[in-house]
C-alpha positions in Angstrom: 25.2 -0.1 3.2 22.1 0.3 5.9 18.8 -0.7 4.9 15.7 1.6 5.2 12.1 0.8 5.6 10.1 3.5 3.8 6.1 3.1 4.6 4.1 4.9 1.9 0.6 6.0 4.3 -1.1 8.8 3.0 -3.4 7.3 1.3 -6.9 7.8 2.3 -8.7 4.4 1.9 -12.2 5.3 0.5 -12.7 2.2 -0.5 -13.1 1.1 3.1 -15.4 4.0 3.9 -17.2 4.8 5.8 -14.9 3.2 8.7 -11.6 4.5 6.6 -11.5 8.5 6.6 -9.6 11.3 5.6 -8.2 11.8 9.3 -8.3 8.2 10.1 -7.6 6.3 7.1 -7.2 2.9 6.7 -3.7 2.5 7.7 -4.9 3.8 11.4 -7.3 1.2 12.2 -7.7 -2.1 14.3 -9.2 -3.7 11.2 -7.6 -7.5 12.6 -7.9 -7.3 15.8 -4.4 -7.2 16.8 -3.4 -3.9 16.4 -3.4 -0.9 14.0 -2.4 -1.8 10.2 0.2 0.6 10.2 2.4 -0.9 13.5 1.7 -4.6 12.0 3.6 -2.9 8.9 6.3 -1.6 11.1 6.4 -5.0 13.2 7.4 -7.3 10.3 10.2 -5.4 9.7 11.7 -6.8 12.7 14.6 -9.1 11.6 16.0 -7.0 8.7 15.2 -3.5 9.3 15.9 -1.1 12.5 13.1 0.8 13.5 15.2 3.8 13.9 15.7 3.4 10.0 11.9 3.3 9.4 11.1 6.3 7.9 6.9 6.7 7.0 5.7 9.1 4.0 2.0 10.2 5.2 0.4 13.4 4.2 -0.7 16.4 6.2 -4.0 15.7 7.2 -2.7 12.4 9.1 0.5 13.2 10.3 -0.3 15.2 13.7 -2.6 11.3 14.5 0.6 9.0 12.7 3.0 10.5 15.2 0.8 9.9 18.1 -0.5 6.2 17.0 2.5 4.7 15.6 4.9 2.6 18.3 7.3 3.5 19.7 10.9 3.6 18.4 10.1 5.2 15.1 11.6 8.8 15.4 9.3 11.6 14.7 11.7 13.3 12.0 11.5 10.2 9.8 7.4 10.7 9.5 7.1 12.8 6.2 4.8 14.8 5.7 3.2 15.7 2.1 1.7 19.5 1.9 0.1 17.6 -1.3 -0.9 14.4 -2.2 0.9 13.6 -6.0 0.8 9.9 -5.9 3.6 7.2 -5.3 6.4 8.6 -7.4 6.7 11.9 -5.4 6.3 10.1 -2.4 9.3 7.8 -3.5 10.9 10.4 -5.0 11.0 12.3 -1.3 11.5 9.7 0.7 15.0 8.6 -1.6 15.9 12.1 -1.3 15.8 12.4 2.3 18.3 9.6 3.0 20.8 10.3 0.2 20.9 14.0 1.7 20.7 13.4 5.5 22.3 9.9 5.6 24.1 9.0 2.1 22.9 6.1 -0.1 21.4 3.2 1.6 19.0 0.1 0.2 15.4 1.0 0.4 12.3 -1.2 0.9 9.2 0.5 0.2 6.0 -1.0 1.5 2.2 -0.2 1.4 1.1 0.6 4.8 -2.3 -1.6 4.8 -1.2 -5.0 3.7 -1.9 -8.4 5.5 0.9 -10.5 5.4 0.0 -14.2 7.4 3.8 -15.9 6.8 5.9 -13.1 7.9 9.4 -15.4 8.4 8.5 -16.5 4.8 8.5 -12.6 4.1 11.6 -12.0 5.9 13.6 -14.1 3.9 12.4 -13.1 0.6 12.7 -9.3 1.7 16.9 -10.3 2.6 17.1 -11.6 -0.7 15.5 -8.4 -2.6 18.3 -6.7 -0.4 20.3 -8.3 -1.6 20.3 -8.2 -5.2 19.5 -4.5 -4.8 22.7 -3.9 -2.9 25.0 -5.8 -5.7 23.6 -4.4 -8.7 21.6 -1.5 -9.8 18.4 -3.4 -10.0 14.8 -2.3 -9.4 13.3 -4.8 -7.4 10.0 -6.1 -6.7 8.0 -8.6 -4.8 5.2 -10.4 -7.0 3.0 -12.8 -4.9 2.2 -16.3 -6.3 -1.6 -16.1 -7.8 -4.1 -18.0 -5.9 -7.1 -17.2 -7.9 -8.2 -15.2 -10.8 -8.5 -12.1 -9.4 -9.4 -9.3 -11.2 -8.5 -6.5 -8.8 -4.8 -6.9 -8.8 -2.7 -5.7 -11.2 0.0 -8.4 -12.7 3.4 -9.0 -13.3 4.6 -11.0 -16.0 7.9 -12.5 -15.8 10.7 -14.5 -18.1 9.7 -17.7 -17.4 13.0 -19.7 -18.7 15.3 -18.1 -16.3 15.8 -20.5 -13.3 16.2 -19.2 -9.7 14.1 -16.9 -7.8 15.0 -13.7 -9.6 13.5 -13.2 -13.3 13.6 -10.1 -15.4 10.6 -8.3 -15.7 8.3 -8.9 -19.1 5.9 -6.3 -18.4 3.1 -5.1 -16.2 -1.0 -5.4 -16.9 -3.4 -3.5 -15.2 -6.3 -5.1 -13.9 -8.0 -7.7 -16.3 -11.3 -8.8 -16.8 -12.0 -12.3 -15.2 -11.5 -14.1 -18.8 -8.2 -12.9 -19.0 -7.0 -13.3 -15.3 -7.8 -16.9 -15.9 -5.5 -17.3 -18.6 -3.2 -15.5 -16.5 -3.1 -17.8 -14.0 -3.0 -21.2 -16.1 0.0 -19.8 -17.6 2.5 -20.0 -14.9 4.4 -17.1 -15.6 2.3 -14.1 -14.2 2.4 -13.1 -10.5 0.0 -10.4 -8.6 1.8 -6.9 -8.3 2.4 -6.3 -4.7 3.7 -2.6 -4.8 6.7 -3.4 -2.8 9.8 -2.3 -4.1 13.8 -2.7 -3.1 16.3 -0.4 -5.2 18.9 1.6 -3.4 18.5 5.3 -3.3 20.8 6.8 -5.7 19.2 4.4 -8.2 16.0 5.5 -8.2 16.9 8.7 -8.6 19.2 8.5 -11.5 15.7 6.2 -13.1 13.7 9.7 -12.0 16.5 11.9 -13.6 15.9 9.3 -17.2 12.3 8.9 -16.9 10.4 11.4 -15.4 13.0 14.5 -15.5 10.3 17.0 -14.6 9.3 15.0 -11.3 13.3 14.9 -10.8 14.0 18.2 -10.7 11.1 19.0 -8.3 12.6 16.3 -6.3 16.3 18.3 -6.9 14.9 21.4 -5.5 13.7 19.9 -2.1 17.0 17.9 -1.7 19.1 21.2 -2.1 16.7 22.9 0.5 17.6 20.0 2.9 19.2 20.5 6.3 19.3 24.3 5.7 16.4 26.8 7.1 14.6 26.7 3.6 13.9 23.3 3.3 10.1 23.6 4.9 9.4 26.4 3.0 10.8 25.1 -0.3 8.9 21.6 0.2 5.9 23.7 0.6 6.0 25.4 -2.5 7.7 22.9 -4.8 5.5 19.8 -3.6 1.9 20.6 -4.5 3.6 21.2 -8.1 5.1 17.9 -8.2 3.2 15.6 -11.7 0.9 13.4 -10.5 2.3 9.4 -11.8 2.5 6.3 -10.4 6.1 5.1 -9.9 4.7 1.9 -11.9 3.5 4.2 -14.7 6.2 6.4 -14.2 9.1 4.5 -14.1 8.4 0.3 -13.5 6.9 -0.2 -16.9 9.6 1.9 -18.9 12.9 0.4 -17.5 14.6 -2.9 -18.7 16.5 -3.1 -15.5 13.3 -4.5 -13.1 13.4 -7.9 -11.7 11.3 -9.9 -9.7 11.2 -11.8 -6.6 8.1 -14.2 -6.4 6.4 -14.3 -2.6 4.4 -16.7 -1.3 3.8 -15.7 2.0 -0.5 -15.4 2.8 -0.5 -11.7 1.3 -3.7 -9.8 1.0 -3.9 -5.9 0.0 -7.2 -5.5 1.9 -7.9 -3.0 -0.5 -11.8 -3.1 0.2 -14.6 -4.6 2.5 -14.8 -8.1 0.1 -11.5 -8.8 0.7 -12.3 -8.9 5.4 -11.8 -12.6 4.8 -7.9 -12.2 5.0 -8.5 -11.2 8.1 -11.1 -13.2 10.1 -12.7 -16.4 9.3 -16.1 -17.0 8.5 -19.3 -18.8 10.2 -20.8 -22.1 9.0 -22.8 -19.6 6.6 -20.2 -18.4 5.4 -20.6 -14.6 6.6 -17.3 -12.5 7.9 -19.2 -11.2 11.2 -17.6 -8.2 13.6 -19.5 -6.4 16.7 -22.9 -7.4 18.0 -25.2 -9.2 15.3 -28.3 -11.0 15.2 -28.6 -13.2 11.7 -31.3 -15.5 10.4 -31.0 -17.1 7.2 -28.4 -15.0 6.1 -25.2 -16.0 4.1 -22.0 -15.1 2.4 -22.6 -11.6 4.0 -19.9 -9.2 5.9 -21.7 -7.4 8.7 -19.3 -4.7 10.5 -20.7 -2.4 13.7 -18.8 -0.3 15.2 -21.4 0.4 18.1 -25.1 -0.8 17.3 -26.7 -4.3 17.2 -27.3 -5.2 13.5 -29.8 -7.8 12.4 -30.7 -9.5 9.1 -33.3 -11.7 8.1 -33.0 -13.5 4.7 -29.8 -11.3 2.9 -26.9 -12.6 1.1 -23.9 -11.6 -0.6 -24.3 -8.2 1.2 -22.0 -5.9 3.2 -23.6 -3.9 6.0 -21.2 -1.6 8.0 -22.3 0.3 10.8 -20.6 3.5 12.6 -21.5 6.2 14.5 -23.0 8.4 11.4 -23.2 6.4 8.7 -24.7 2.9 7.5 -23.2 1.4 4.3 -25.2 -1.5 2.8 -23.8 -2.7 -0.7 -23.9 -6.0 -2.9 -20.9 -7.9 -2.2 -19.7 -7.8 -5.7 -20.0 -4.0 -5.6 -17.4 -3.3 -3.1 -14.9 -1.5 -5.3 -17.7 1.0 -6.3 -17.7 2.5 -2.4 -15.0 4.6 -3.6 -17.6 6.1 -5.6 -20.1 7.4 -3.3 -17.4 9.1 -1.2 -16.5 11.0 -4.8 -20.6 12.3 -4.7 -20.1 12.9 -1.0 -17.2 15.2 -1.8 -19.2 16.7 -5.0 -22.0 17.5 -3.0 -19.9 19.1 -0.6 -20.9 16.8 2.7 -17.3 16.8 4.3 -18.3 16.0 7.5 -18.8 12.6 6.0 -15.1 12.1 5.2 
């Protein structure tokens, strides 16, 4: 059974604004250095999954810039793109759909397309494993990343703790918890951060679509009959944008008994938002994440980020300054999930140029 990679990439990253935008999104920048997020994605693949089995679910908006940015070898028919954005379980939902109809059944791996991932032979072999189990059995699978911290921005998987071995059987999953609870969390030993990477083969998922979320399956019915005939733009058109909006963890994770876990502990980071840069680069003896040209006196714990300009501080801390070439962000550290927010006034009061 062949093994596909499916990249989910149309989100929009507003919580990296004003860098991340609607045309270039997170997933389409240099944020490390070494190249953009989305090829580093495709790159540690290598090993387990052919790039000409890569397929990338991004929406609309992007897809004309994804096909030109992403590397070479990824073929320009496996880049999906969404008329509507309706969250991950349509996006899964399509993506399963497209290789049962156009190739038959085959183990998918389903990754975000923004992670950091710093051990990516330690990846490898936990990804083969998930490939595994998925293959033999009709398991969902997914990857939950040993805790580090108490952090209160990831959501959490909590798994049977007297089975032995790698793979344990799904408790349940929490959303994110106040700090008071993720510290109990991690002092109990049997929680693990929710990654949102998945293994399942295709036919599974959908028969889990057809039991839990029947309305989203028979969306998903009607594009796979339009496949591979002349209707199958046209019907993916009209069908999509109707699709319910749910979370395949909402949808689907937290309702079956059949999930599993793998547990990873390979240097992952989601760097879901400008607090979390220090995955990415190291900081100065003052502790501040600095990129571009900066002058900085008596300043500390900061992350200072231009694009073009020279930016200078005097006497700051626990700030976040990023710079571009029509915006300047400033925001209290602890305040970066909030960023989110002022790109939901921008769009209120109707400043698109902005996004």
């Amino acid at each position: 059974m062949k093994t596909y990679g499916v990249i989910m990439a149309g989100g929009s990253g507003t919580r990296f604004w004003p860098l991340s935008r609607k045309t270039t999104p997170k997933q389409l920048l240099n944020l490390s250095g070494n190249g953009l997020m989305i090829n580093e994605t495709i790159d540690r693949m290598n090993g387990f999954i052919k790039k000409e089995n890569i397929f990338i679910v991004t929406n609309k908006d992007q897809s004309d810039k994804m096909k030109a940015l992403v590397e070479d070898g990824i073929r320009m028919d496996h880049i999906l793109s969404e008329p509507a954005v309706r969250n991950t379980s349509a996006c899964i939902g399509y993506a399963a759909m497209e290789i049962i109809k156009k190739y038959g059944d085959g183990v998918m791996c389903i990754f975000p397309s923004d992670h950091y991932i710093k051990e990516e032979e330690s990846f490898s072999r936990v990804l083969k494993e998930a490939v595994k189990v998925a293959e033999e059995s009709d398991r969902l699978v997914t990857i939950g990343i040993t805790p580090t911290f108490p952090s209160t921005g990831y959501g959490y998987i909590q798994f049977d703790e007297t089975q032995a071995g790698i793979i344990r059987n799904v408790e349940r999953f929490v959303e994110k918890p106040n700090h008071e609870t993720a510290v109990k969390y991690l002092k109990s030993g049997d929680f693990l951060w929710n990654s949102g990477m998945f293994v399942w083969k295709a036919s599974t998922i959908i028969e889990n679509f057809k039991r839990f979320l029947p309305r989203v399956y028979n969306d998903i019915i009607k594009i796979g009959d339009a496949m591979n005939t002349i209707m199958e733009v046209d019907t993916i058109n009209e069908v999509y944008p109707n699709i319910p909006s749910i979370s395949i963890d909402y949808g689907i994770m937290e309702r079956s008994d059949e999930v599993v876990v793998l547990e990873g502990n390979f240097g992952w980071n989601d760097v879901g938002s400008w607090d979390m840069l220090g995955a990415l680069y190291d900081t100065d003896e003052n502790g501040n994440i600095i990129k571009g040209e900066q002058i900085n006196l008596e300043t500390s714990n900061c992350i200072s980020y231009s694009d073009n300009r020279l930016i200078a501080t005097i006497g700051i801390n626990n700030t976040i300054i990023v710079e571009t070439d029509d915006v300047v962000l400033v925001c209290a550290k602890d305040k970066a999930q909030d960023v989110k927010k002022i790109v939901d006034i921008i769009k209120m009061q109707g400043k698109y140029e902005y996004l």
